[in-house]
ZAMI-746534 format. One record per residue: x, y, z of N, C-alpha, C in turn; residue in one letter; residue number from 0. Coordinates in Angstrom, 3 decimals. Example, Ala and Ser with C-alpha at 12.3 -4.5 7.8 and 13.67 -1.06 7.14 Angstrom:
2
R      nxx      nyy      nzz     caxx     cayy     cazz      cxx      cyy      czz code pos
R   13.190   -5.690    7.800   12.300   -4.500    7.800   13.200   -3.300    7.800    A   0
R   12.850   -2.250    7.080   13.670   -1.060    7.140   12.900    0.030    7.870    S   1
% end
This chain:
69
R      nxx      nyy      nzz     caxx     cayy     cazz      cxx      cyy      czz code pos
R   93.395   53.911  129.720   93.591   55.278  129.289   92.974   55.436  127.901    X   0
R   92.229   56.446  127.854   91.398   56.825  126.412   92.272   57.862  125.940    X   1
R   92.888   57.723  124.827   93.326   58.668  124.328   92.376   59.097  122.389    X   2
R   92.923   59.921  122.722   92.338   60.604  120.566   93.439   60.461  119.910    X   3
R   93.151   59.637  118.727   94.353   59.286  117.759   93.864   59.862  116.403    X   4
R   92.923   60.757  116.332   92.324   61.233  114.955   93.559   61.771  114.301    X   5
R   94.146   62.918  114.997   95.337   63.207  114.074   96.706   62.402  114.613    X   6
R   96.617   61.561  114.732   97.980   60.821  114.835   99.243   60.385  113.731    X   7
R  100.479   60.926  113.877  100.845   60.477  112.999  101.924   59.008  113.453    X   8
R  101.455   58.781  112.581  102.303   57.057  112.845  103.778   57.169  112.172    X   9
R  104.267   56.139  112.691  105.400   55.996  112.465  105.992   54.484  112.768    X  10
R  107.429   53.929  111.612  107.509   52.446  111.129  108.797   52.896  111.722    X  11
R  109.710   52.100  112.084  111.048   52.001  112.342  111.533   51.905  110.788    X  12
R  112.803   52.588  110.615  113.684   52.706  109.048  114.346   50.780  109.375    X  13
R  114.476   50.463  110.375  114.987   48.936  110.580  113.876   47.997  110.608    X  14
R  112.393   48.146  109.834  111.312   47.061  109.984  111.691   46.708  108.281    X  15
R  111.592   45.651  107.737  111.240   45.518  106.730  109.653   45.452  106.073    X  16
R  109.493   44.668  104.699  108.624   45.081  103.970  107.755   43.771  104.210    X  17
R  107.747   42.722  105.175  106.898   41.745  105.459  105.496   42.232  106.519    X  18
R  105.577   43.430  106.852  104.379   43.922  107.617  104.499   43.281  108.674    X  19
R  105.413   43.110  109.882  105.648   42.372  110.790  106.225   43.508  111.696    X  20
R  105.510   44.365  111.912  106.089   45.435  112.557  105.137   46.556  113.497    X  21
R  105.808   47.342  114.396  104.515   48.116  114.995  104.942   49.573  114.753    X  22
R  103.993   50.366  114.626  104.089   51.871  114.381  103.991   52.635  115.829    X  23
R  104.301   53.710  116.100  104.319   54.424  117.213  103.790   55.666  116.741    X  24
R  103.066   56.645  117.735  102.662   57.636  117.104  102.607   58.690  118.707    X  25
R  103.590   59.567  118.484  103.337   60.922  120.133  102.485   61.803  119.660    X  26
R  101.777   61.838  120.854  100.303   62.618  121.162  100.358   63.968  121.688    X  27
R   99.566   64.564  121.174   99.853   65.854  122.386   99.710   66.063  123.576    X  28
R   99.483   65.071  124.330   99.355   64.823  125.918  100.646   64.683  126.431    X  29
R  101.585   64.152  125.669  102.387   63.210  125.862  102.372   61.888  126.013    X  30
R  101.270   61.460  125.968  100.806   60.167  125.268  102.006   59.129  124.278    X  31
R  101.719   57.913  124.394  102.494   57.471  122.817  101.557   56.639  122.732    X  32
R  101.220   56.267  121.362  100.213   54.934  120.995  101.012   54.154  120.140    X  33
R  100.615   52.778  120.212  101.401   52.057  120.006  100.176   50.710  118.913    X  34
R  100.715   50.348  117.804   99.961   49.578  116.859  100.498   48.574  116.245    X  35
R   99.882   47.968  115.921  100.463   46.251  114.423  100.113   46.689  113.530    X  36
R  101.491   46.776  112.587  100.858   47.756  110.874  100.116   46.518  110.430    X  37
R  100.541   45.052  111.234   99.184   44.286  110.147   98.168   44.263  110.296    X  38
R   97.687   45.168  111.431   96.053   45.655  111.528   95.116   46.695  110.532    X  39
R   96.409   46.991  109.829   95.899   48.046  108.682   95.451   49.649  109.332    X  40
R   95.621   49.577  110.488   95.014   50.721  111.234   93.701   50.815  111.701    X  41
R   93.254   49.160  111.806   91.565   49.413  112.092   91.915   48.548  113.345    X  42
R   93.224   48.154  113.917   93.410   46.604  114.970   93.604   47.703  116.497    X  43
R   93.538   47.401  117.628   93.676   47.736  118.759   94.872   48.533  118.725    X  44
R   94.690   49.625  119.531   95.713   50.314  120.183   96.048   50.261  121.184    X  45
R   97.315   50.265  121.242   98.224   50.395  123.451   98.419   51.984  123.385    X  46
R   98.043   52.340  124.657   98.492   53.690  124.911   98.832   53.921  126.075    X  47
R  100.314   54.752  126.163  101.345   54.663  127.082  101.595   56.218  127.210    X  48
R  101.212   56.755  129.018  101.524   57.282  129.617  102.973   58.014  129.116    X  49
R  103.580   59.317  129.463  104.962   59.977  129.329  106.137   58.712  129.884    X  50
R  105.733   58.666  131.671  106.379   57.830  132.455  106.328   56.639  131.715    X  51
R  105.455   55.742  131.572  105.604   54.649  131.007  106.438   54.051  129.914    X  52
R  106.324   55.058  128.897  106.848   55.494  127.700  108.643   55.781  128.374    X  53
R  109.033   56.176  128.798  109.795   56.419  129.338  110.718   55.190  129.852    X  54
R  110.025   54.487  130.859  110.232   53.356  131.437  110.804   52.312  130.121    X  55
R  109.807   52.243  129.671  109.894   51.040  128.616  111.006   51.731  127.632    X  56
R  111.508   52.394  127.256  112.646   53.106  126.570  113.904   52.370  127.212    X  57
R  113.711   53.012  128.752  114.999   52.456  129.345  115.178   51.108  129.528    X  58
R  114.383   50.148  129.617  114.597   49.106  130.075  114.760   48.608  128.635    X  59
R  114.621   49.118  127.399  114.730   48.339  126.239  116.268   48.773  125.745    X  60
R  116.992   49.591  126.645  118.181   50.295  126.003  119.162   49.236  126.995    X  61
R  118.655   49.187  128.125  119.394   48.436  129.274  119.447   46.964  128.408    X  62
R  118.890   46.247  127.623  118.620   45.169  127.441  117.593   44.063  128.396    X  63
R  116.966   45.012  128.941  115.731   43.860  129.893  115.337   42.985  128.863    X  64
R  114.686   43.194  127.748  113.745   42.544  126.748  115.127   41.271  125.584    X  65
R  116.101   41.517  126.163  116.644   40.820  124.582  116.292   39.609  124.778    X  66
R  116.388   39.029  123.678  116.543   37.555  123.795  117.334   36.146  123.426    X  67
R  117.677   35.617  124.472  118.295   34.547  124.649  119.152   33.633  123.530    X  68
% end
């Protein structure tokens, strides 16, 4: 999926700290979300996730699919 991130605004979780070990999220006007490593400085690869997808991955991160062990 190609999306346009020219005007994107990013965004840090208020729970990342100040070691740059963290990813920014940014909603699109498609409904899009893009997804980044602030230690890329903003020049490193982007993921970009569908409404549904976006969606998906919400729930399954609220359910606890992802915790770990």
């Amino acid at each position: 999926m190609k999306v346009d991130v020219t005007s994107a605004v990013w965004r840090k979780s208020t729970y990342s700290g100040p070691d740059g070990n963290c990813v920014e999220v940014a909603f699109l006007r498609g409904g899009e979300v893009a997804v980044r490593d602030t230690k890329d400085n903003g020049v490193g690869p982007i993921l970009a996730f569908g409404p549904g997808e976006w969606s998906a991955f919400i729930a399954d991160v609220t359910a606890g699919e992802f915790a770990l062990s």
